[in-house]
N, C-alpha and C positions, 0 to 999 in steps of 0.2 A: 754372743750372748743370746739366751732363748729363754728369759723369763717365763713362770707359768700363768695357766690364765688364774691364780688367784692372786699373782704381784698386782696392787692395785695403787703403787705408785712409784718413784724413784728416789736414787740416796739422796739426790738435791732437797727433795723435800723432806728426806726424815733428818738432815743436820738441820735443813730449818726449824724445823720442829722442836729437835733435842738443842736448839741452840736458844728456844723458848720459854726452858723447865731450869728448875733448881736443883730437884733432887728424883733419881734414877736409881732403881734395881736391874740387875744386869745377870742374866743366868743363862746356861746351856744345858743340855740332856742330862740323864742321868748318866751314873757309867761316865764320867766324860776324858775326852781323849785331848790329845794337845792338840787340835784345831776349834774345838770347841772352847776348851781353856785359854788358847791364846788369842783367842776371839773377844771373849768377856776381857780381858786382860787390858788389850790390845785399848779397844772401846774405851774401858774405864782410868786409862791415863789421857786418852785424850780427852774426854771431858772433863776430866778432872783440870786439864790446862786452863780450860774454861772458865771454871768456878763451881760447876755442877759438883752438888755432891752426889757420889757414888757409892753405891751398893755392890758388889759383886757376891754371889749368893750361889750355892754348889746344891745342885736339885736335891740331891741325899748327903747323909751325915758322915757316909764311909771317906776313910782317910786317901788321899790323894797320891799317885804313887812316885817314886824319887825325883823320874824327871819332869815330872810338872811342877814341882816342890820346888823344883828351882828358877820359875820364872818368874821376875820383877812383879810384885802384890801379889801373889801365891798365899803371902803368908795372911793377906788381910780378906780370905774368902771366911761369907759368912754361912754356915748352915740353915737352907732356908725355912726349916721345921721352931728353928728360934728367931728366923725373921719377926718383927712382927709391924716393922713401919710400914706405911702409908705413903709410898713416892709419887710424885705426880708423873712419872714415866716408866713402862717396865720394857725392855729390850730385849727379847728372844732372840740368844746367837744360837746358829748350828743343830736349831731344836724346829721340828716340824708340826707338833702336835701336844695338847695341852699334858695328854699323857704320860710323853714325855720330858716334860718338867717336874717329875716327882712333886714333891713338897712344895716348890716352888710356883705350882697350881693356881693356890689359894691366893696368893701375891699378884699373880697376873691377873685373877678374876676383880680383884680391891683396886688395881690401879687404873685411874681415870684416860688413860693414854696407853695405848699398847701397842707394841711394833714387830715385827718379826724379820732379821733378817738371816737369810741359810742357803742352801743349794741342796736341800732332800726336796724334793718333788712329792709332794701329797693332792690329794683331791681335795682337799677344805682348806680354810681360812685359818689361822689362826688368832689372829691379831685387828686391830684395827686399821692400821698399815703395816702392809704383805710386801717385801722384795728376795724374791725366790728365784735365784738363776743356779740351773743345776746343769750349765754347762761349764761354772766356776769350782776349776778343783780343787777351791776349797773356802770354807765361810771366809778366813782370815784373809783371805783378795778382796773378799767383797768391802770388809770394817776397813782393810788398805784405802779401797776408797772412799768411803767414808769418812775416814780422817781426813782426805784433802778436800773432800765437800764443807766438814766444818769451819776449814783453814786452819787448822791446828798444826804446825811443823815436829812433825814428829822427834820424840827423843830417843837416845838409844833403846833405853828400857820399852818405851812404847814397842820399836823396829825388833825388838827381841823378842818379844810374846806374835807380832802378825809372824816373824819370819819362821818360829816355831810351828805355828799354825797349818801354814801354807806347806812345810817341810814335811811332818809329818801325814798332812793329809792325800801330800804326792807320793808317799812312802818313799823319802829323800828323793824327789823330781825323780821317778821311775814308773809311776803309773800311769794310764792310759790318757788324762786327761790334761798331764803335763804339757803345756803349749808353750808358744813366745812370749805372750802376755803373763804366764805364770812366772818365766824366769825374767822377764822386766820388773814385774813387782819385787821379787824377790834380790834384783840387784839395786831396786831402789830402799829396800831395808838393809839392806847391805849397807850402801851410802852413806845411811842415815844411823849406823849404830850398831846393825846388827852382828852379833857372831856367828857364823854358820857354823866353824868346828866345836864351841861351846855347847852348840844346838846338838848337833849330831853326834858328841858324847852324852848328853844328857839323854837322848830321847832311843839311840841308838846302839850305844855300846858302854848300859850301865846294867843289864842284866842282875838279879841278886841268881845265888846258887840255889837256890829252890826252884826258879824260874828253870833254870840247866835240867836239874833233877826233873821236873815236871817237863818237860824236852824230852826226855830218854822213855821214860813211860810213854809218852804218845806217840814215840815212833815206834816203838815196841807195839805197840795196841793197834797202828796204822796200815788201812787197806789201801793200796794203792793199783789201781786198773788203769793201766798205761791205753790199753785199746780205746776205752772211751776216754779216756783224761779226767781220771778221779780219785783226789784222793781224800779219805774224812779218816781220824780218828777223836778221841774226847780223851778226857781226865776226869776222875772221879772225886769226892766228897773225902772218901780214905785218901786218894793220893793228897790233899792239899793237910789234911790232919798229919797223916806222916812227917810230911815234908817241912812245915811249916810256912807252906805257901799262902800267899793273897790272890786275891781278884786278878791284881795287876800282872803275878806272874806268868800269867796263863795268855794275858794278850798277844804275844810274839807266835804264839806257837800254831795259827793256822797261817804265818805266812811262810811259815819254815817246810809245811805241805807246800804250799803252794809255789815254790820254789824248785820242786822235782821238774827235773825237763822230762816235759812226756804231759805234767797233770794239768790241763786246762781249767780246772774249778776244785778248789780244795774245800772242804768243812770240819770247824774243832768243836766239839760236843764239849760243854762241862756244865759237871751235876752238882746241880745248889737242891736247896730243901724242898722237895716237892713239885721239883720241874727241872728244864734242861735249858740253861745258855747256849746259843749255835752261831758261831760265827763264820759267815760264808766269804771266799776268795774268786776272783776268777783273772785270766788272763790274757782272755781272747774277751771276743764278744756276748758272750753266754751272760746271762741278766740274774745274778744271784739273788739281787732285791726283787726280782717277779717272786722267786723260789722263796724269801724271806717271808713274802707279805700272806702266802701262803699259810704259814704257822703267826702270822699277827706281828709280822716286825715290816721289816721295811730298810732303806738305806739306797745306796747304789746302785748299779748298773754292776759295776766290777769288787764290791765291797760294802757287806752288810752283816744284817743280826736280825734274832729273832729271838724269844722265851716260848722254850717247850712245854706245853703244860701235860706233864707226866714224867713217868719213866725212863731212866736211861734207854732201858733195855726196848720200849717202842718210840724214844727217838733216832736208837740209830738207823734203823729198815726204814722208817718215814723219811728221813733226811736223805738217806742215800738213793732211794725209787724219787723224791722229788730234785735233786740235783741232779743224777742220769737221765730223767725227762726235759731238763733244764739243757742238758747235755748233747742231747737227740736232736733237739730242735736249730743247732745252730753246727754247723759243720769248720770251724774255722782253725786256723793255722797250727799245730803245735810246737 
């Protein structure tokens, strides 16, 4: 564990805390993904065991995609733009910066008690109480313990949403920060309820055929430079109108770059209205979130994002000269 220096206390003392309050709003990022989802989730049945009432609150109003839709209170998130209570505690999971809590902003600035707990690594505070360990791969380890700080015995459903969490944010126990303590938590959710193949249909092999179709465009569009280990293509604004594609469908497809043996760091471009979403891969040691924070995003070491502000057409040259620099600087394995 290597907390940053803005963690300014530990889970001992935020279940003390949250085991002091009534009632709690509980939110992660925008865009949010199943570790951030099964974070808020995760949390909000265990206090719920409690007696606390619970809020779970989705930063924006966009609809949630299939396999998050299927985890235990999925269905009872609230959009935080119609939030409008007054909780005596708010919990930031998975969310580094007020920024990024969309809507859910204004809720964290009204609530008399504010917490943060996550593994992105930023320079500032967020909260009142900071517990920020970013060598945990992934929030949903951290609320794991959490849950045993409050004494809460987990129930299936609880063990369903961490173990999702924790699943996807390893990209199924595959990515680099996969350790022993990762698959201990993950066979103590196991134990306690969890389904791993339910998970890994749900979050891994539900694809819709739009997602396919926006797959085949992007390889078609994809450059790939084996010498430096690079590969980026994007999806455009036509292609999701065609297709009749979502947000969600487009998430797979920089790991399917990054999956060419030979590419050490992949990037997927896609064009929303008046800017460019970029999501960065890597698979060595190459620090895609330096390259992210660059364009005003942030995330990982091996796994991040940013919003382009501009054009397709001067994101792609910016993206690619800032990834091949990303590239230069670190000589490791392919």
């Amino acid at each position: 564990m290597a907390v940053t220096p803005q963690t300014n206390t530990d889970l001992s003392t935020i279940a003390a805390r949250l085991r002091g309050v009534t009632s709690v709003a509980i939110c992660g990022h925008v865009n949010p993904d199943g570790d951030c989802l099964g974070s808020q989730l995760a949390l909000a049945h265990a206090l719920r065991a409690l007696g606390v009432r619970v809020d779970c609150l989705l930063a924006q109003s966009d609809a949630l995609d299939a396999g998050m839709r299927t985890l235990p209170g999925a269905d009872d998130l609230v959009p935080a733009a119609a939030y409008a209570a007054s909780p005596e505690a708010f919990v930031a999971v998975d969310v580094p910066t007020p920024e990024r809590l969309g809507d859910a902003a204004a809720v964290h600035a009204r609530c008399p008690l504010t917490i943060t707990i996550d593994h992105h690594a930023v320079p500032r505070a967020m909260s009142q109480l900071n517990y920020v360990d970013p060598d945990a791969p992934a929030t949903a380890q951290l609320v794991w313990r959490l849950v045993k700080e409050l004494g809460v015995e987990p129930t299936a459903e609880l063990a369903q949403c961490a173990y999702a969490g924790l699943m996807t944010d390893t990209g199924g126990f595959r990515y680099q920060q996969t350790d022993a303590a990762c698959f201990q938590a993950a066979a103590e959710m196991t134990a306690a309820g969890a389904r791993p193949s339910e998970a890994a249909v749900a979050f891994f092999q539900n694809r819709s055929l739009a997602s396919v179709r926006l797959m085949e465009r992007m390889l078609a569009r994809s450059e790939v430079d084996l010498e430096r280990g690079l590969a980026l293509s994007y999806v455009t604004r036509a292609d999701f109108e065609e297709l009749g594609a979502v947000r969600a469908d487009a998430e797979p497809l920089v790991d399917t770059l990054r999956s060419i043996r030979g590419v050490r760091a992949a990037g997927m471009l896609r064009e929303q209205d008046g800017c460019v979403r970029g999501s960065l891969r890597a698979k060595d040691e190459t620090d895609v979130a330096q390259t992210a924070r660059r364009f005003g995003g942030g995330g990982h070491r091996a796994a991040a994002g940013f919003t382009f502000e501009g054009a397709l057409d001067e994101a792609i040259p910016a993206v690619r000269a800032a990834l091949l620099e990303a590239l230069s600087s670190h000589t490791g394995e392919r």
